[in-house]
N, C-alpha and C positions, 0 to 999 in steps of 0.2 A: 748150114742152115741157121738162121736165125733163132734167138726166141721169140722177137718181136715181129715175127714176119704172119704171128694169126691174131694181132692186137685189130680189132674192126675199123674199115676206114681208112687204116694205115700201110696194112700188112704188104699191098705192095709195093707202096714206096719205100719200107726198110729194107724188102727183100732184095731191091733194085740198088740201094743203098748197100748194102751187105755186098754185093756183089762187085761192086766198087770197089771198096774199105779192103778187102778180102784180094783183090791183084795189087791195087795198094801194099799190101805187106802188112799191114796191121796186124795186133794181136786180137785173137779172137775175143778177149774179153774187152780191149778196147774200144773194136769194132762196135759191140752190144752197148758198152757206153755212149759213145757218140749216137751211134744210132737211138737210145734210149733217149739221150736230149731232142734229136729232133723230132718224136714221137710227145715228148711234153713240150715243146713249144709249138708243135703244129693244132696239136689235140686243146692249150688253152687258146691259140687262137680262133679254132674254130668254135670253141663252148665260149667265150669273148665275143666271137662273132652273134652266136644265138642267142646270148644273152643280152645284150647291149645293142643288137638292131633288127633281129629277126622276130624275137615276142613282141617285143612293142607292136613292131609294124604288123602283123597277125592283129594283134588287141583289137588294133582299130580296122584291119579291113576286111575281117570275116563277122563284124559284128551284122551287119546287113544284108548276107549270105543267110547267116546264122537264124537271124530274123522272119526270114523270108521259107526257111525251113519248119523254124515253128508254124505260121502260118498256115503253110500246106497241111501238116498235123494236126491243125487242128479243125479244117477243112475236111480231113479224113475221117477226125474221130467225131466227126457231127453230123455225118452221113446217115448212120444209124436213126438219129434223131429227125434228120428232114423226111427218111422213108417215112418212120412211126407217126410221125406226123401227118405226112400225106395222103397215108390208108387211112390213118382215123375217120381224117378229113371227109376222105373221100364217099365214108361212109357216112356223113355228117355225122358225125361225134368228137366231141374235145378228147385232146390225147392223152393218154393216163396220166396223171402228177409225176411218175416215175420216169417218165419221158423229160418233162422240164428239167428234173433234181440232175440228170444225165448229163444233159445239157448246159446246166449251170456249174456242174464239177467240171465238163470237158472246160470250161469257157475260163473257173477258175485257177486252173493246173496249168492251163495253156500261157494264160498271161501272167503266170509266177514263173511259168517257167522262161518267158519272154522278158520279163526283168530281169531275170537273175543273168540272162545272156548278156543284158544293157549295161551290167553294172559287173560284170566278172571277168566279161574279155577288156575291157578296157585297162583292168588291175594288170594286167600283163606287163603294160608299160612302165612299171613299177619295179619290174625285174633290170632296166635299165640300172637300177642305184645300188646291183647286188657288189658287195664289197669284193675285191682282187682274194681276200683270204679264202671267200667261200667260194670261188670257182676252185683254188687250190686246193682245196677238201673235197671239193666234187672228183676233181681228178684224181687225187689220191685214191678215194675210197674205191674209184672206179678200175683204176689199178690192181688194186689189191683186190677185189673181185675180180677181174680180168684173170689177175694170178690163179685163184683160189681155183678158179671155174676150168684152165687150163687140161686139170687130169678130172675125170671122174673117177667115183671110187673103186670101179671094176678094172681103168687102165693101171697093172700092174707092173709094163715097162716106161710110162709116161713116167716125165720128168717137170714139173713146174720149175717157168723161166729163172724166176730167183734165183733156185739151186740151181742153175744150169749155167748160168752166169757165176755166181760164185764158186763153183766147182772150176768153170774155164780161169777163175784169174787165180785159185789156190792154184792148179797146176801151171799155171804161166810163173809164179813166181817161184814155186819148187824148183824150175828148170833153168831158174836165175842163177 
């Protein structure tokens, strides 16, 4: 078994891999090598992929989705206000003052919160010019959390890949 075979995304194309590498004749820790390269060049090309065409294009096409959702909310939270309204009415009397102030928060939160969609999903596309180093940090750190998260602190026969891998190539070369 693997260690890379519960890495999310990947797990079973290493394991499929593994299993290959492994009739092959490979050494077990060099299996986990190779297979380890293919895990970072598949994982930056896919974070390459979301990075450089999949946020952008988001930025710009759920802005009017987006739009269209505020909208309805605020269509909802003014309901309140056209009933209070319409009983007043009904009884000819103007509707409390409390009723307008209501009305003029739903109307101002609504259309802040409506710019801030205008002007925030489109920054997305901005992630287009993230440099090749910070995906490489992305991947890294997500690594090293992948590792870390591996055992919990109760699994007292779990084994984190690292050591498990460097355990397989001390003893491969002991046996040299």
């Amino acid at each position: 078994m693997t260690p890379l075979g519960g890495v999310p995304l990947f797990g079973d194309l290493v394991t499929a891999l593994d299993g290959v590498l492994v009739q092959v004749g490979l050494p077990p820790w060099f299996a986990a090598l190779l297979e380890l390269v293919v895990v970072v060049v598949a994982a930056y090309l896919l974070l390459w992929l979301v990075v450089r065409h999949v946020l952008p294009w988001l930025g710009r096409v759920l802005v009017g989705p987006l739009l269209r959702v505020v909208e309805g909310v605020r269509v909802l939270l003014l309901l309140p206000d056209l009933g209070a309204t319409r009983l007043a009415r009904r009884f000819g009397r103007m509707p409390p003052e409390a009723v307008y102030a209501y009305g003029a928060v739903v109307m101002g939160l609504v259309d802040g919160l409506g710019s801030v969609v205008r002007k925030a999903l489109p920054v997305l596309s901005l992630a287009r010019r993230t440099p090749r180093a910070v995906l490489f940090a992305a991947l890294a750190l997500g690594f090293v959390l992948w590792n870390a998260g591996t055992c919990g602190p109760l699994d007292e026969g779990c084994v984190e890949p690292v050591a498990q891998w460097t355990t397989s190539l001390t003893a491969w070369f002991e046996r040299q």
